[in-house]
C-alpha positions as CSV (number, residue, x, y, z in Angstrom):
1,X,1.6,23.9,-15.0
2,X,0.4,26.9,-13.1
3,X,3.0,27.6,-11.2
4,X,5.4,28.2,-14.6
5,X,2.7,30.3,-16.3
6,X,2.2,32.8,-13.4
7,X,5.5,33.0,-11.8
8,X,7.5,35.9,-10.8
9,X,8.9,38.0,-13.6
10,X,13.3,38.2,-12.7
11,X,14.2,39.9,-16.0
12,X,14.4,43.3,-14.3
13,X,16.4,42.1,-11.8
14,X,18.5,40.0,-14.2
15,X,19.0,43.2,-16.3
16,X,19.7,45.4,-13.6
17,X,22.6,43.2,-12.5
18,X,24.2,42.3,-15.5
19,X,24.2,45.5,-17.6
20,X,25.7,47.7,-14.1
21,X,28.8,48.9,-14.8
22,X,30.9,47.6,-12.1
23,X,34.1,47.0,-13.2
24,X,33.4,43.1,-13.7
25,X,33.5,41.0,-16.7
26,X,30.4,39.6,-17.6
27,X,31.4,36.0,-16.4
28,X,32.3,37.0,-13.1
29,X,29.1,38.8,-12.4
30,X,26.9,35.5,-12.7
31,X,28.5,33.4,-10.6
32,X,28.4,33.3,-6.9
33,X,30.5,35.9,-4.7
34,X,32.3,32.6,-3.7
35,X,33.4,30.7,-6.5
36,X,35.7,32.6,-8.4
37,X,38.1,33.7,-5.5
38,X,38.0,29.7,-4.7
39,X,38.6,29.0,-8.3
40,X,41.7,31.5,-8.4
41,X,43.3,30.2,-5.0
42,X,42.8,26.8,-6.3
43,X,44.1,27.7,-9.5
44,X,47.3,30.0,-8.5
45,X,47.9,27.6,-5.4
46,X,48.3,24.6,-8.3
47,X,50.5,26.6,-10.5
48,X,52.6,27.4,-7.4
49,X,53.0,24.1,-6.2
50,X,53.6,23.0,-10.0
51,X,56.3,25.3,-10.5
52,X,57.8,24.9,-7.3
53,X,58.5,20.9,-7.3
54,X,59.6,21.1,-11.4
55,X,62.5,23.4,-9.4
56,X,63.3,20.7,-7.5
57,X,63.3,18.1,-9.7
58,X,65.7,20.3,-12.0
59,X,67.6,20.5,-9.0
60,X,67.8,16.2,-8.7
61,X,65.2,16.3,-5.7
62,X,62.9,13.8,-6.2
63,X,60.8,14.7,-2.7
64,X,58.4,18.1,-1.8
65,X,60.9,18.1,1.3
66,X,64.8,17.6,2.2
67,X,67.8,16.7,0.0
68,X,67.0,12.8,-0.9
């Protein structure tokens, strides 16, 4: 029980990186430096692929490749 009752005090740092003015939203800022350019390249490469094979099914192509 010790160890919660005289452990290091982060609200400074906390503060200090949430309330900079960065240019960031608030939820980008507490999440990792990795995960949301994953999340968008995940996300945009879905859409893409998406939007690409509903073209080809408009078109009567029922495959990612070729005419069949």
């Amino acid at each position: 029980m010790a160890g919660w009752v005289y452990r290091q005090n982060n609200v400074p740092h906390y503060q200090r990186q949430f309330q900079k003015h960065d240019g960031l939203r608030l939820w980008e800022k507490g999440r990792g430096n990795w995960m949301i350019p994953a999340y968008k390249a995940i996300l945009f490469t879905s859409i893409s692929a998406s939007m690409y094979m509903m073209g080809r099914l408009v078109l009567g192509h029922k495959t990612w490749f070729g005419k069949n």
